[in-house]
N, C-alpha and C positions, 0 to 999 in steps of 0.2 A: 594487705599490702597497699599501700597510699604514697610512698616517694620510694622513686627508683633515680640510681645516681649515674650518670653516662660522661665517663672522663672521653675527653676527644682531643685530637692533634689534628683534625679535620681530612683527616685520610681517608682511603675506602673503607678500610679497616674497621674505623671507628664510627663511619656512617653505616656499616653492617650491623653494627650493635644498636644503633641511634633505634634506625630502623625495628629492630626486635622490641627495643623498649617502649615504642609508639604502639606495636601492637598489644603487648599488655597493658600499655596504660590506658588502649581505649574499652579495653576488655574488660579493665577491673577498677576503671575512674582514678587513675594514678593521677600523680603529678612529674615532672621531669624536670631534672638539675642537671645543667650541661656543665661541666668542671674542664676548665684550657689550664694548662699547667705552664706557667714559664719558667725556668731554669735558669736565672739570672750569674752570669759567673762572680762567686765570692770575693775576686780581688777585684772587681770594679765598683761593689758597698762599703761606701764609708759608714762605718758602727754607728755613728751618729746622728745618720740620715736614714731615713726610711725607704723600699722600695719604690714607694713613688714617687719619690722627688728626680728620681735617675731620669733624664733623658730618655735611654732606649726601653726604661721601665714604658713611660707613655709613650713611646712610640708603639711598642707591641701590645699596650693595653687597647689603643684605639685600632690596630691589626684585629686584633684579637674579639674586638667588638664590630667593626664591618663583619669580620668571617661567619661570630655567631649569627646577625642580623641574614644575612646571605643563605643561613643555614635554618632559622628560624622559618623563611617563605619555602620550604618544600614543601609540596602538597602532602606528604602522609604525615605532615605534622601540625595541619590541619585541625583547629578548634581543640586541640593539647596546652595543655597550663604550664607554660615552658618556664626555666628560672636558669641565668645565665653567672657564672662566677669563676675569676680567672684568682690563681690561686700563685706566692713566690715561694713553691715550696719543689722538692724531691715528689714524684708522682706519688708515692703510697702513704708520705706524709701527707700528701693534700689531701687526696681519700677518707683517710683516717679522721681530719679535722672537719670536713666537711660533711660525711655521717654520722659526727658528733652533735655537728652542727645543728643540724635538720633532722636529723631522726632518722635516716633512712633506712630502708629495706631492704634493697636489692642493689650492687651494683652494679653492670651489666657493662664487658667491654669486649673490642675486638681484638684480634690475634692473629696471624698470620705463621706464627709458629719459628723458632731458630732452631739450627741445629750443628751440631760438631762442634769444632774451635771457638766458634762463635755463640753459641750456647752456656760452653762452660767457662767462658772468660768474662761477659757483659752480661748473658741470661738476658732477659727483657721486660718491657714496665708491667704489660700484665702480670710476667711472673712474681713480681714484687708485690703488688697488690694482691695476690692471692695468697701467699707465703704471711702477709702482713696483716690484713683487715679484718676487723672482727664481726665485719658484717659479710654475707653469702654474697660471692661475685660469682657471675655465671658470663661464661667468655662464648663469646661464637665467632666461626672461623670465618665463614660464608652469609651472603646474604639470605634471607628467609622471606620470602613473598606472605608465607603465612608461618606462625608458631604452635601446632598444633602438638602438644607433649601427652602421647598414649603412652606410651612404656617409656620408664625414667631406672635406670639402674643403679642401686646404692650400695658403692661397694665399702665395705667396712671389715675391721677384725671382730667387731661386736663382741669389744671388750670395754665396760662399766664406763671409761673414758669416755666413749663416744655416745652415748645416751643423751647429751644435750645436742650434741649437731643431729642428730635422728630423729629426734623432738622439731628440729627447723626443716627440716626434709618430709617430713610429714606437710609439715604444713604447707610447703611449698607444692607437693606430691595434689592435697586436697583442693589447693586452689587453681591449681593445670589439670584439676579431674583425670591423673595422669594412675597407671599400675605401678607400684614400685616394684621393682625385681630385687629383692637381698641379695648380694655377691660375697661372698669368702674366696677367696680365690687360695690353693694351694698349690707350697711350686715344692722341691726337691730339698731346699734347705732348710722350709720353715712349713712341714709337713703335718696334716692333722688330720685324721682318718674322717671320711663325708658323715659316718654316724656320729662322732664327736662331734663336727662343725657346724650340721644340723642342730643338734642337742645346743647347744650352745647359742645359736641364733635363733632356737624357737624362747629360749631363756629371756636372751635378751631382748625380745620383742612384746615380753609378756608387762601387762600395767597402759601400755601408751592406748589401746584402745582404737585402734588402728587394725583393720581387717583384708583391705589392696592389697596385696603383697603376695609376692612366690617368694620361697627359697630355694639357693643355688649355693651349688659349692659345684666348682671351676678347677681343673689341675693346667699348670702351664709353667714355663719356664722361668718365669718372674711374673708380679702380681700387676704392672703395668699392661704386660703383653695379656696377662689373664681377662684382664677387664674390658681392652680392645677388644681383644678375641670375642668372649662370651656375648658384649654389646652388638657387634657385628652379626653374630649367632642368630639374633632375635630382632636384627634391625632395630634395637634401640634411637631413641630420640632424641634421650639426653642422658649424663652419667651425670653421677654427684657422689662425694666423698669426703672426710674432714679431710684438715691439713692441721700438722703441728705447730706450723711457724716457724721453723726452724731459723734461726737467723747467723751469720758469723762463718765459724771455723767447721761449727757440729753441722752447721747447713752442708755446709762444701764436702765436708764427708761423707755425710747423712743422705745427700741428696732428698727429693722429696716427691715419692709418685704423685701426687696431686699436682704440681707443679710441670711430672713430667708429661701428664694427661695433657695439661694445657696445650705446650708444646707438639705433642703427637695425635691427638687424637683429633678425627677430622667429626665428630658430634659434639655437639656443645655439651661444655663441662661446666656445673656448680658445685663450687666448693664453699665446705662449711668450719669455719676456726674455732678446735679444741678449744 
């Protein structure tokens, strides 16, 4: 791991994450790309003219450059190899072009969580970058004085599909010297006896070479409440899971546990895209 990506609106929120990703990067010689997102409204770009010729474009570009400046002299960020880029895009478009950009590896954001009316009508920009990104975001709700990750829980249906996000979770598992915990979580409607689900995850675990790890298999009401629960169980540190992407009509049906993690779950959560 060498660049970690930190989208910010300069909130607490997002100095929470800041914060986490200083400590890995002085842990592991990272680098850090600070990404400000403006949202420019499309009826005041003339087609012909670029973002930056707008007025209030440079007005919030040079905003936007005091804040990072301001933001750059904290002390835990301190002899860090910082990289600052304000981006006119939708937040998970900008994400997306910018760990294209740069390679990056990790992107690291904060959350505060939505819930009810306002959840299912707007949802939120983490949510959107997790749903979206093809690279692992790991969201933290709270500040972290220190990022010590002993027990990491991976819940998955450890079916063939998920074999390449398991492969990134490993990796991530080896370099946080962290235990992975396996999760299968079983609920009432999508039921599979603990010797099957066993059998199944010792299958699928076999070839990666990879030896950390328990297995677990979980019964609960739903496979969100399964994975809280069970995390809580053992005082987990951090969860990780894939996510499908789901995007549109099949999203809003579909809904998306990893998605709903973000929002409910008070441990940081990585998520890794099918």
């Amino acid at each position: 791991m060498k660049k970690i990506l930190v989208p910010t609106d300069f909130s607490t929120q997002a100095e929470n994450a800041l914060k986490v990703a200083a400590l890995l990067a002085k842990k592991h010689h990272c680098e850090i790309y600070l990404l400000h997102i403006l949202e420019m409204p499309i009826q005041q770009v003339d087609p012909l003219s670029s973002y930056n010729n707008l007025p209030e474009a440079v007005y919030f570009m040079k905003l936007a450059h005091k804040q990072f400046e301001e933001l750059k002299a904290k002390a835990y960020l301190k002899d860090l190899k910082l990289h600052e880029t304000v981006e006119f895009h939708e937040i998970f478009k900008g994400v997306f072009h910018v760990c294209k950009k740069h390679d990056i590896d990790l992107v690291i954001m904060g959350s505060n969580g939505v819930s009810g009316l306002r959840e299912m009508l707007i949802g939120s920009n983490t949510e959107k970058v997790v749903r979206t990104s093809e690279t692992p975001v790991l969201v933290v709700k709270n500040e972290h004085e220190t990022f010590k990750i002993n027990d990491f829980v991976f819940a998955s249906d450890f079916k063939d599909e998920s074999k390449a996000t398991f492969e990134k979770a490993i990796y991530f598992a080896n370099i946080l010297k962290a235990k992975m915990h396996l999760l299968m979580v079983n609920t009432p409607n999508k039921f599979i006896t603990s010797a099957k689900s066993k059998d199944r995850m010792k299958t699928f675990v076999e070839g990666f070479g990879f030896s950390n790890y328990t297995i677990n298999v979980y019964n609960d009401i739903s496979i969100e409440k399964g994975i809280m629960n069970f995390s809580q169980s053992i005082n987990a540190d951090l969860i990780g899971m894939s996510t499908h992407g789901r995007q549109g009509i099949s999203h809003f049906f579909n809904g998306s546990i990893s998605e709903d993690l973000v929002n409910h779950a008070k441990r940081p959560v990585i998520t890794f895209r099918i």
